[in-house]
C-alpha positions as CSV (number, residue, x, y, z in Angstrom):
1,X,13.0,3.6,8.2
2,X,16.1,1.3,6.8
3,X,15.2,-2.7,7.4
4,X,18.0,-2.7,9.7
5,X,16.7,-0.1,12.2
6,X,13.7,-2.1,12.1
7,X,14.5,-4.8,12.9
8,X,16.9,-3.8,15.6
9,X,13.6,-2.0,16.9
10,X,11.9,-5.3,16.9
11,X,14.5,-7.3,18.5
12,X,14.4,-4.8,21.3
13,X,10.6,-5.3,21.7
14,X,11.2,-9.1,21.3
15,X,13.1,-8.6,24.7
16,X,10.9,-6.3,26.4
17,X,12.8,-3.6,26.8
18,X,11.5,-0.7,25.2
19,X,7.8,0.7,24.5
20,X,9.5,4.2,23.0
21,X,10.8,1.7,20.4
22,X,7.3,0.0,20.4
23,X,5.6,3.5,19.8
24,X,8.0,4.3,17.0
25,X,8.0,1.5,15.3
26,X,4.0,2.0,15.3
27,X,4.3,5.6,14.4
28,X,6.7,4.7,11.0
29,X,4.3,2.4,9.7
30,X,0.8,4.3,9.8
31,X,3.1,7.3,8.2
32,X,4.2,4.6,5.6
33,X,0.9,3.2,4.8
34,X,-1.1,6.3,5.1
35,X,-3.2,5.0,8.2
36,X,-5.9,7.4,9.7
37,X,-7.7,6.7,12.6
38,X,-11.8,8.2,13.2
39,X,-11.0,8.0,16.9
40,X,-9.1,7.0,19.9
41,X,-10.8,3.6,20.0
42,X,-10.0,3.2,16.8
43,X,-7.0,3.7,17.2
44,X,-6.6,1.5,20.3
45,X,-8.4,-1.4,18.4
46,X,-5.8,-1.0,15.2
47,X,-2.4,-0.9,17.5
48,X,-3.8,-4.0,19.4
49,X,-4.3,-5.8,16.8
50,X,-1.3,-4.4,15.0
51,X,1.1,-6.0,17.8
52,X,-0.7,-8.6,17.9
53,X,0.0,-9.3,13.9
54,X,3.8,-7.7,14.6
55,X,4.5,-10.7,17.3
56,X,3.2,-13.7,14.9
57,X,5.4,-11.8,12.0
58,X,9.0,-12.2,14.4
59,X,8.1,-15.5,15.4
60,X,7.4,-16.7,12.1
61,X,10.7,-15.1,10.4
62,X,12.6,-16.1,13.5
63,X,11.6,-20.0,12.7
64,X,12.4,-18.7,9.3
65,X,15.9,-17.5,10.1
66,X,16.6,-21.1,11.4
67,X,14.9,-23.1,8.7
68,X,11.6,-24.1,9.3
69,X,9.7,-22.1,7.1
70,X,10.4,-20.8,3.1
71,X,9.3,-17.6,3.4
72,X,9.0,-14.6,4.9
73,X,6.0,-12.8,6.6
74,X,6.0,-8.5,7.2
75,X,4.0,-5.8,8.2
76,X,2.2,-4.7,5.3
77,X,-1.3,-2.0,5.0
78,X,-3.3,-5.2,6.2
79,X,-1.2,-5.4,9.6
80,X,-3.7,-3.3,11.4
81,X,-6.6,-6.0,10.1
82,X,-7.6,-9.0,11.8
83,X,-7.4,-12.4,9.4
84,X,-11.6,-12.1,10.1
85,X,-12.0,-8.6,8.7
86,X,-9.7,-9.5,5.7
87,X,-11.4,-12.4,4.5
88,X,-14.5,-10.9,5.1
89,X,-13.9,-7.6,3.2
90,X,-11.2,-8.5,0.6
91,X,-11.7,-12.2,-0.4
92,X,-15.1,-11.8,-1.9
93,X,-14.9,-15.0,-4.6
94,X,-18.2,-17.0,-5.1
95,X,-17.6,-20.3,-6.3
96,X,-20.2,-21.6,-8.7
97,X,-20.1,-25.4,-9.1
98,X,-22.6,-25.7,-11.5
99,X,-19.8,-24.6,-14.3
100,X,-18.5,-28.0,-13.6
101,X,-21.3,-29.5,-16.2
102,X,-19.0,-27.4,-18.4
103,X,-16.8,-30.1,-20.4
104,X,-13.1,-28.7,-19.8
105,X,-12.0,-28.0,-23.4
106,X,-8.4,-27.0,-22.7
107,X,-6.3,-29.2,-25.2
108,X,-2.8,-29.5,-25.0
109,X,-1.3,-28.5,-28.3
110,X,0.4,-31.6,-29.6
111,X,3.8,-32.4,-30.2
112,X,4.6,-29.3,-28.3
113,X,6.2,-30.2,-25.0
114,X,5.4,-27.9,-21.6
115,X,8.5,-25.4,-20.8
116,X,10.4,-25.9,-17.5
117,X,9.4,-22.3,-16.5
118,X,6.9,-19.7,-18.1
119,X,6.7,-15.9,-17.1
120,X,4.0,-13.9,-18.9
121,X,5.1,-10.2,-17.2
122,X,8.9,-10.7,-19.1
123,X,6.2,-10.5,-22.5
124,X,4.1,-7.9,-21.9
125,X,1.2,-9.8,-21.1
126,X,0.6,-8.5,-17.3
127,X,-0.8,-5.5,-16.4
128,X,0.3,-3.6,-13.2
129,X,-0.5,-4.6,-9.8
130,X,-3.2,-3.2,-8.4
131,X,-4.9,-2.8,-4.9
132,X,-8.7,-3.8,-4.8
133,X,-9.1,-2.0,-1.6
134,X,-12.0,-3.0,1.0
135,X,-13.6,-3.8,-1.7
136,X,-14.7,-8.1,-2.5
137,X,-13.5,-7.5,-6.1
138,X,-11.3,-9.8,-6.3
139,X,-12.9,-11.7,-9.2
140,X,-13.2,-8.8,-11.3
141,X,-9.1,-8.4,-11.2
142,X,-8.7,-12.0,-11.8
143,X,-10.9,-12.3,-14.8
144,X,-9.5,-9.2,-16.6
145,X,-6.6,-10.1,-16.0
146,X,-6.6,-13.2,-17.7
147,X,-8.6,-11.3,-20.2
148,X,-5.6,-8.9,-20.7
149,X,-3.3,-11.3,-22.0
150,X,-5.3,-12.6,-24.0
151,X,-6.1,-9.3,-25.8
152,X,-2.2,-8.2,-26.0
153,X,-1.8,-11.5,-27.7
154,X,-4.4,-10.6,-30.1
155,X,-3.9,-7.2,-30.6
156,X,-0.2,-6.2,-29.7
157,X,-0.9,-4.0,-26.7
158,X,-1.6,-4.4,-23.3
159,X,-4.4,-2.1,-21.9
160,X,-5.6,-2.5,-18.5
161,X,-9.4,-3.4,-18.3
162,X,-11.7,-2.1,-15.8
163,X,-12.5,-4.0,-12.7
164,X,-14.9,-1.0,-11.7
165,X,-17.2,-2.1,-14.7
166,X,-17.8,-5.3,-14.0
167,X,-18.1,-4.2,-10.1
168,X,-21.0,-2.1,-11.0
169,X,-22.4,-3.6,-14.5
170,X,-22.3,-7.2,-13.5
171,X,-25.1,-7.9,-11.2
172,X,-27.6,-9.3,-13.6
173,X,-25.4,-12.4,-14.3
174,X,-25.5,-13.0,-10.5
175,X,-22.2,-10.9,-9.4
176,X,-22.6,-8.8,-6.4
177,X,-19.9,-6.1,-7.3
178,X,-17.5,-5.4,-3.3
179,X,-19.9,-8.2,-1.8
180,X,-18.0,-11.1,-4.0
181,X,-18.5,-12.5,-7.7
182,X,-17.9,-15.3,-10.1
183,X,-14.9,-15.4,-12.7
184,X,-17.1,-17.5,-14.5
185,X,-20.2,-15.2,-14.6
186,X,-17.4,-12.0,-14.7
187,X,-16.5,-13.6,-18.4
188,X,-20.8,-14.3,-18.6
189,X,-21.2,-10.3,-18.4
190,X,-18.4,-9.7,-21.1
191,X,-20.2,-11.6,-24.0
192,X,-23.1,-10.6,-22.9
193,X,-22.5,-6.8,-23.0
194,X,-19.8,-7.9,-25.6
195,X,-17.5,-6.1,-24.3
196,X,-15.9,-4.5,-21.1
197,X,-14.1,-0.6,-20.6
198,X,-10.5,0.1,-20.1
199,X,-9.6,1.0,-16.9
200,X,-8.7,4.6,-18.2
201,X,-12.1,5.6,-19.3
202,X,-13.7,3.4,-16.3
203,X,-11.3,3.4,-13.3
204,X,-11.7,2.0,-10.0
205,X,-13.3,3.3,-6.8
206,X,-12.8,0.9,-4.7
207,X,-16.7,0.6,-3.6
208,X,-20.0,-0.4,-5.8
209,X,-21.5,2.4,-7.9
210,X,-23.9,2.8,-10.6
211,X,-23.1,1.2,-13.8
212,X,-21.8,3.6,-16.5
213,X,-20.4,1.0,-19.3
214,X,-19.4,3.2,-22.7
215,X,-18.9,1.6,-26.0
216,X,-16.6,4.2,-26.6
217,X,-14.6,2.8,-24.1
218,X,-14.4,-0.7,-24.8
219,X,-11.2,-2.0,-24.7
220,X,-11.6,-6.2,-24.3
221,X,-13.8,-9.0,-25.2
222,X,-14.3,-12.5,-25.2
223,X,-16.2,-15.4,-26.9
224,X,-16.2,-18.0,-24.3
225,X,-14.4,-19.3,-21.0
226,X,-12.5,-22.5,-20.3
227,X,-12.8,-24.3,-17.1
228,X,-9.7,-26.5,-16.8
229,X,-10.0,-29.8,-14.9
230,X,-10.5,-29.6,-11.3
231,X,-7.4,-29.9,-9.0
232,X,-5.1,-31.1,-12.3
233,X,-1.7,-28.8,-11.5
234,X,-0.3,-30.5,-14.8
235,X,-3.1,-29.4,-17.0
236,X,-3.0,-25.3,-15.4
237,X,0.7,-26.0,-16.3
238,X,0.2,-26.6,-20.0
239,X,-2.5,-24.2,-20.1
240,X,-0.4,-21.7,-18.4
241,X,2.3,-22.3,-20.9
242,X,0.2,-22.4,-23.7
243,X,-2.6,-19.7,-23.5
244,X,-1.3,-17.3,-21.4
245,X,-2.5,-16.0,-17.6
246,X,-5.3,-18.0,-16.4
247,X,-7.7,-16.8,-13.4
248,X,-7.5,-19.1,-10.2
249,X,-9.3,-19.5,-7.1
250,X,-7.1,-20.3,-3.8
251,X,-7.6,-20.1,-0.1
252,X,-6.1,-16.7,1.2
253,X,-7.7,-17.3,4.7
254,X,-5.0,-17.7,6.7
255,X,-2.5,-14.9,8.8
256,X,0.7,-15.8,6.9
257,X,-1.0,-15.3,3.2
258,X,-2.7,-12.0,4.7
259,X,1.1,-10.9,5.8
260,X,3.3,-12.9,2.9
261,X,6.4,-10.4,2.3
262,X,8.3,-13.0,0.0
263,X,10.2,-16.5,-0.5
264,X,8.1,-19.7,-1.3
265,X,4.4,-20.3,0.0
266,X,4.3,-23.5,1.6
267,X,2.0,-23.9,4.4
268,X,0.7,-27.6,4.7
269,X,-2.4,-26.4,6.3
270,X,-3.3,-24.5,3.3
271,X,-6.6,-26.4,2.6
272,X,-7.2,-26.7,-0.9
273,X,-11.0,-27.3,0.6
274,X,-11.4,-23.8,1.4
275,X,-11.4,-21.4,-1.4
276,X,-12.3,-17.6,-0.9
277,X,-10.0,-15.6,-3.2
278,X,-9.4,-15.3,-7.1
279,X,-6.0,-14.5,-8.4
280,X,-3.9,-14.8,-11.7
281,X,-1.5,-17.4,-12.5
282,X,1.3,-15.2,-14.3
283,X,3.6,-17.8,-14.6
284,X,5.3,-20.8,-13.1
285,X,9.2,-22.2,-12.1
286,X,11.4,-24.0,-9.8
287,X,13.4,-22.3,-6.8
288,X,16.1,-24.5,-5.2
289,X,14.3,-27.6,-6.2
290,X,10.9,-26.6,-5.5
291,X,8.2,-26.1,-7.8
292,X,6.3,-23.1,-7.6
293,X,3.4,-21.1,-9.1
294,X,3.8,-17.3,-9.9
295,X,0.4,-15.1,-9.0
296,X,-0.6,-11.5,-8.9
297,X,-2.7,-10.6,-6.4
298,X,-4.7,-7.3,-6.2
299,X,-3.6,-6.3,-2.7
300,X,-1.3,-3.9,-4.1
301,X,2.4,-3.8,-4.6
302,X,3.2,-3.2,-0.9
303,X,2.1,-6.7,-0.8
304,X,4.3,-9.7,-1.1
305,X,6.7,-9.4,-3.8
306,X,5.5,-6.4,-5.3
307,X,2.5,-7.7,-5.4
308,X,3.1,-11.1,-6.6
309,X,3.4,-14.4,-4.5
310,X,4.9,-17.6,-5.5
311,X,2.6,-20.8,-4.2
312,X,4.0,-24.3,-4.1
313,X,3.6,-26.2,-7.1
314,X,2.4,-29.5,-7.4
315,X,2.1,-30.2,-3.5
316,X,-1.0,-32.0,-3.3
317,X,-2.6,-28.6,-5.2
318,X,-1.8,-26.2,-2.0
319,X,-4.5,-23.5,-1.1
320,X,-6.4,-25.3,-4.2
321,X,-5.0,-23.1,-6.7
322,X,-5.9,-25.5,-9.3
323,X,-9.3,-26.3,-8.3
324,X,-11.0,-23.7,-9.9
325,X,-8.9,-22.7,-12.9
326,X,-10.5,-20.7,-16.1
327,X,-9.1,-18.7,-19.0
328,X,-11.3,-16.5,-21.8
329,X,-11.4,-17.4,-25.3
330,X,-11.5,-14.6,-28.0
């Protein structure tokens, strides 16, 4: 369906003055997204909640429209979830604070001075988005993919690692595959098996299974991981700009990070306290004189901006993207 039609569609429903358009509008998007119901309470359940999602998503770009807000929110494959099943099924990061006893051994490399704005996917260094499914994997996708720039800076290419290994292989270091994990203890696995499978010879499924690691299909390793300063935006900065993607933590429990569509994420009630979700910084700039952070996300490219979002930089470190902050060493 073209934007327009859609959002004529909505206007009307705004009004009250068509279910038909209601019904089709609801119809489009589980054709779009591939939805598939078990039952008739299912599917009463998903459309409630659905319209319920679809009403907070025109008020929001209405108050958009006029100014209020510096983004936009839309009805994307996790429109017919409530913010409750999301954060329970997809935002499965663990934080471990007893990594903190770590020193942080990022460096700054001197005499260089940080850029104004860095984006690692214009070098080859990012991998394509990907969509974790109902799956807590989260901090497998974050740790690899800091892992994968890393290894294309090493060796030249970029080869996507597999999330799926550390989903199944990784439970001796504490991970607990879809029910959550460490970035830290993702990277603990890696030297410890010294190695981890490409996502070719090891792809994802999207649910635990049993573990099925191949040397022969090793594709990435690391040494050691870097836990960067607590809160300190400037520090992920330079590291950012120096190293490469890092893997972040952030809190992704609220409805209008679930249903981002694009433009800047700045929501003041974005408690850096509350961290549930591990992403990649990619890269970092400024938009009409505000500073933002770029991150990949593994919701898929349906997703914000094809997959990516762009956080509000130094704001007081919004949704605490730099609280938890960690790259891999070779």
């Amino acid at each position: 369906m073209h934007m327009l039609c859609t959002v004529l569609l909505l206007d009307f429903l705004v009004l009250g003055l068509s279910s038909s358009a209601l019904n089709k509008v609801w119809e489009e998007w589980t054709l779009k997204h591939g939805k598939l119901y078990d039952n008739q309470t299912e599917i009463a359940f998903r459309r409630a909640v659905w319209e319920k999602n679809m009403h907070l998503v025109l008020r929001h770009n209405q108050e958009a429209s006029a100014g209020k807000h510096s983004f936009t929110m839309g009805l994307n494959p996790l429109a017919d979830m409530t913010a409750e099943e999301i954060n329970e099924n997809l935002n499965g990061l663990k934080m471990d604070e007893t990594v903190y006893f770590r020193n942080a051994t990022f460096k700054e490399m001197s005499g260089s001075s940080t850029p104004q704005s860095v984006d690692w996917r214009k070098d080859g260094l990012v991998s394509p988005v990907r969509n974790q499914g109902l799956c807590g994997s989260c901090w497998a996708f974050s740790s690899l993919g800091a892992l994968e720039g890393q290894m294309k800076k090493r060796t030249g290419s970029l080869v996507p690692l597999s999330p799926q290994n550390l989903v199944d292989c990784g439970t001796k270091d504490g991970n607990l595959g879809c029910k959550g994990g460490f970035i830290s203890k993702a990277y603990s696995y890696i030297i410890r098996n010294r190695g981890v499978d490409s996502e070719s010879s090891y792809p994802y499924e999207h649910q635990n299974g049993k573990c099925r690691y191949s040397v022969a299909g090793n594709a990435g390793y690391c040494s050691d991981y870097h836990i960067l300063p607590k809160g300190d935006e400037k520090t992920l900065q330079a590291a950012v700009a120096s190293v490469g993607p890092v893997a972040v933590a952030v809190n992704a429990m609220l409805s209008s990070f679930h249903l981002y569509k694009g433009g800047l994420y700045n929501v003041p009630s974005c408690n850096p306290k509350f961290i549930n979700h591990a992403v990649l910084v990619v890269g970092y700039g400024t938009d009409g004189g505000q500073d933002f952070w770029l991150v990949k996300n593994s919701w898929g490219t349906a997703w914000g901006e094809e997959g990516f979002i762009r956080i509000a930089r130094n704001k007081n470190n919004l949704c605490g993207i730099a609280s938890f902050a960690v790259y891999p060493s070779l």
